[in-house]
ROVEXPA-264631 format. One record per residue: x, y, z of N, C-alpha, C in turn. Coordinates in pm, whole numbers, plus 50000, padded with zeros to 5 digits. Layout:
% ROVEXPA-264631
XYZXYZXYZ ...
% end
This chain:
% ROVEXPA-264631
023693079195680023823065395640023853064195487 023513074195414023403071595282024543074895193 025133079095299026773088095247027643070295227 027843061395310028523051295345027493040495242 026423041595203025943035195112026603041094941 026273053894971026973056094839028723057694765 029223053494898030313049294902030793036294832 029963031094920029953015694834029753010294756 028763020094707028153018694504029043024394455 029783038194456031053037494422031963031794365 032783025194494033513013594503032763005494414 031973000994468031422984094346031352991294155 030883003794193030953009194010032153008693972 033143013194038034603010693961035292998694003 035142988894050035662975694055035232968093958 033792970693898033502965893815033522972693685 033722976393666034472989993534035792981593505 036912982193636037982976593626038052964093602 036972958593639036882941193597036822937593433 035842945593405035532949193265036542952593156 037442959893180038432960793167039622951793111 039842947293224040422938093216040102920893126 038942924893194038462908293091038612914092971 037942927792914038342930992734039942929592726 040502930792774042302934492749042642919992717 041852910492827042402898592816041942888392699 040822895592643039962889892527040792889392409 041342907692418042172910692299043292901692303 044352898792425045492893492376045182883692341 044022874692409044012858192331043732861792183 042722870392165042322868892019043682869991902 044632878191965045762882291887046942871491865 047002866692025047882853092012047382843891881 046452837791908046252827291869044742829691783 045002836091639043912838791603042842828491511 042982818191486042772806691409042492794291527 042552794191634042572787291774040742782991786 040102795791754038632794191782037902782091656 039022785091549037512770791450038492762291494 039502758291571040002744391609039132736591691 038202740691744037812733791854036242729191821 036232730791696034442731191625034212717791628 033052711091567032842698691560033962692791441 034322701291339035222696691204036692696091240 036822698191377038362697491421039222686791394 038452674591394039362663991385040032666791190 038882669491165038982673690966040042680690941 040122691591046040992700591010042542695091102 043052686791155044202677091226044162670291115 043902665391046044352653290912043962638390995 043192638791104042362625591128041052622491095 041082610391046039552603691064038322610791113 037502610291092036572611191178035832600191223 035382597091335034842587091416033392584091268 033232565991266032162563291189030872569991261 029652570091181028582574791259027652558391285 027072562891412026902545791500025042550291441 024442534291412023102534991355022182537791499 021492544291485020192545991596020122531591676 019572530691785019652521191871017992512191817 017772502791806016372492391725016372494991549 017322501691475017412501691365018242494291327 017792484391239019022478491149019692467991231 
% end
């Protein structure tokens, strides 16, 4: 029985090797596509589009 267990750890060690894999490969091409993509999406994004930024609203019983 331990033969068909270690079969399966096996299997699950290299499926997940291959998973691994793959998610790095897929890390790299986004990073390469579109390398300036990641500070677009920061809080200063609108700064960096040439819009406004939303006013800042006063605390709620202040003022």
């Amino acid at each position: 029985m331990a033969t068909k267990d270690d079969e399966r750890a096996a299997r699950l060690k290299a499926a997940l090797r291959d998973n691994l894999r793959r998610r790095k490969a897929q890390a790299r091409s986004r990073a390469d596509e579109a390398p300036g993509s990641a500070a677009d999406t920061g809080p200063d994004a609108s700064l960096v589009a040439g819009s406004e930024p939303a006013p800042k609203r006063q605390p709620a019983g202040k003022g």
